[in-house]
C-alpha positions in Angstrom: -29.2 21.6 3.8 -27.8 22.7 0.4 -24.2 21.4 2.3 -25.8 17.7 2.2 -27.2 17.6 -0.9 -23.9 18.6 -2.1 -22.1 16.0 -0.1 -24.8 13.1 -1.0 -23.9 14.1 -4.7 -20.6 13.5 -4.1 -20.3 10.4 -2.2 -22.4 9.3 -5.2 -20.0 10.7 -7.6 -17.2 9.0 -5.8 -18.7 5.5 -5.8 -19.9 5.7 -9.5 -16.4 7.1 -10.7 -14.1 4.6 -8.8 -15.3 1.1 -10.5 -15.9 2.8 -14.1 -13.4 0.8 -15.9 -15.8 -2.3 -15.4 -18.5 -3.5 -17.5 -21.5 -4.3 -15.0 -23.1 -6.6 -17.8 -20.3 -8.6 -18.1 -19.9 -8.4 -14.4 -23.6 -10.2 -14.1 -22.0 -13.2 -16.0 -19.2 -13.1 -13.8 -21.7 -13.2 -10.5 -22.7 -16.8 -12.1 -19.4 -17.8 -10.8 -21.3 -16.3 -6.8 -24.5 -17.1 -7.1 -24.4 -20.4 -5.5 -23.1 -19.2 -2.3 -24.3 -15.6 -2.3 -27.8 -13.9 -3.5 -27.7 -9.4 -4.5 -30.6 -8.0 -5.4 -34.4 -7.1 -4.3 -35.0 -9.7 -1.8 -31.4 -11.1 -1.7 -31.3 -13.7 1.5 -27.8 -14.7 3.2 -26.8 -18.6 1.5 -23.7 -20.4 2.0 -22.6 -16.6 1.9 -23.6 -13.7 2.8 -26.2 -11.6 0.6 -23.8 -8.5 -0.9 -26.2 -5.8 -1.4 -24.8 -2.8 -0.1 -21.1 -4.4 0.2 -19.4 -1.3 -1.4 -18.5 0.6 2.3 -19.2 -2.2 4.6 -17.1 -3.3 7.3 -16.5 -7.1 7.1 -18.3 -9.7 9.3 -20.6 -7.4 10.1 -24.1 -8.2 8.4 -26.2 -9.4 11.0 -27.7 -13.0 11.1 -25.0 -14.2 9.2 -22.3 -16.7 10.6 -19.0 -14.9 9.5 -15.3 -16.9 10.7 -13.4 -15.5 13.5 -10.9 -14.1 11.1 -13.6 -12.4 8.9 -15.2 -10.7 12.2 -11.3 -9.8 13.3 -10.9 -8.2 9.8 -14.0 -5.9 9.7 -12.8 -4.9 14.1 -10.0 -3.9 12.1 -11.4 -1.2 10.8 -11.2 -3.0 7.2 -14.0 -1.4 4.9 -15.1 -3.2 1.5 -13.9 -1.0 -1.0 -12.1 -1.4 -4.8 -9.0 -2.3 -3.0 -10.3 -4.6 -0.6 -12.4 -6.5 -2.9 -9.9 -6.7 -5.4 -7.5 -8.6 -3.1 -10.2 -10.7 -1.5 -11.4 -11.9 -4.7 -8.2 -12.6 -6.5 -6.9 -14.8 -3.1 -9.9 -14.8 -0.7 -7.5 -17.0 1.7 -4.2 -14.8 1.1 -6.6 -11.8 2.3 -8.3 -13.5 4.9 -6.7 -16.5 6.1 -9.5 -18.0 8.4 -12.1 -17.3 6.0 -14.5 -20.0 5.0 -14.9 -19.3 1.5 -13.8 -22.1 -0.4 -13.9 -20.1 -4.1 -10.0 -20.0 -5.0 -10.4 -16.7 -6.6 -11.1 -14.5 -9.6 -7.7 -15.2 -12.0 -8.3 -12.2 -15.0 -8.0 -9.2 -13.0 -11.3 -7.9 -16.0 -13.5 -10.2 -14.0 -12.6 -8.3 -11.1 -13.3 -5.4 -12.9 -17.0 -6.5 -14.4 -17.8 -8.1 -11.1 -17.3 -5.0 -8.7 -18.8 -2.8 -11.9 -21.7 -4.9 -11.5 -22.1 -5.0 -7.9 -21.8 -1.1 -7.3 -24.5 -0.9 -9.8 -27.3 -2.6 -7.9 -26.1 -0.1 -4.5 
């Protein structure tokens, strides 16, 4: 038992440590930039987008009853998983990452935003 705790304290630790260079305040403003598409939070529903609670560790095109694109769903068979890396490269280019993708943002261009945005949403995990 004292073996989980341990490793629950860590996966926490892991999550927390590897988007501290953000600021999840100015991340929230960033979101603005999501919101019409995608919903995080307490009773977040799937939009345009999919909801993103719990997005940190998920394999793409995988949240049920949401209509993901063939490439997205390909992506997450992969074996992709949503992580820092990930994210960063989907948000700077979302169609360089994922070519299919029906996404129509263009991307995140200050690489702070980035930064803010994935502060913010490992914050509300």
């Amino acid at each position: 038992m004292t073996r989980n705790i341990v490793l629950g304290l860590l996966a926490s630790l892991v999550g927390t440590v590897a988007f501290a260079e953000g600021d999840p305040t100015a991340g929230q403003r960033v979101f603005n930039k999501c919101k019409s598409c995608h919903q995080i939070g307490e009773d977040a529903q799937n939009r345009v987008g999919p909801q993103l609670n719990q997005i940190i560790g998920r394999q793409p095109g995988t949240l049920e009853d949401f209509r993901y694109s063939d490439d997205m769903i390909a992506l997450g068979e992969s074996g992709e998983i949503w992580n820092e890396d990930s994210l960063t490269q989907f948000l700077t280019k979302p169609r360089d990452f994922v070519a299919g993708t029906t996404m129509s943002f263009p991307g995140l261009r200050r690489p702070e935003d980035i930064e803010n945005l994935l502060a913010y949403l490992t914050s509300l995990e």
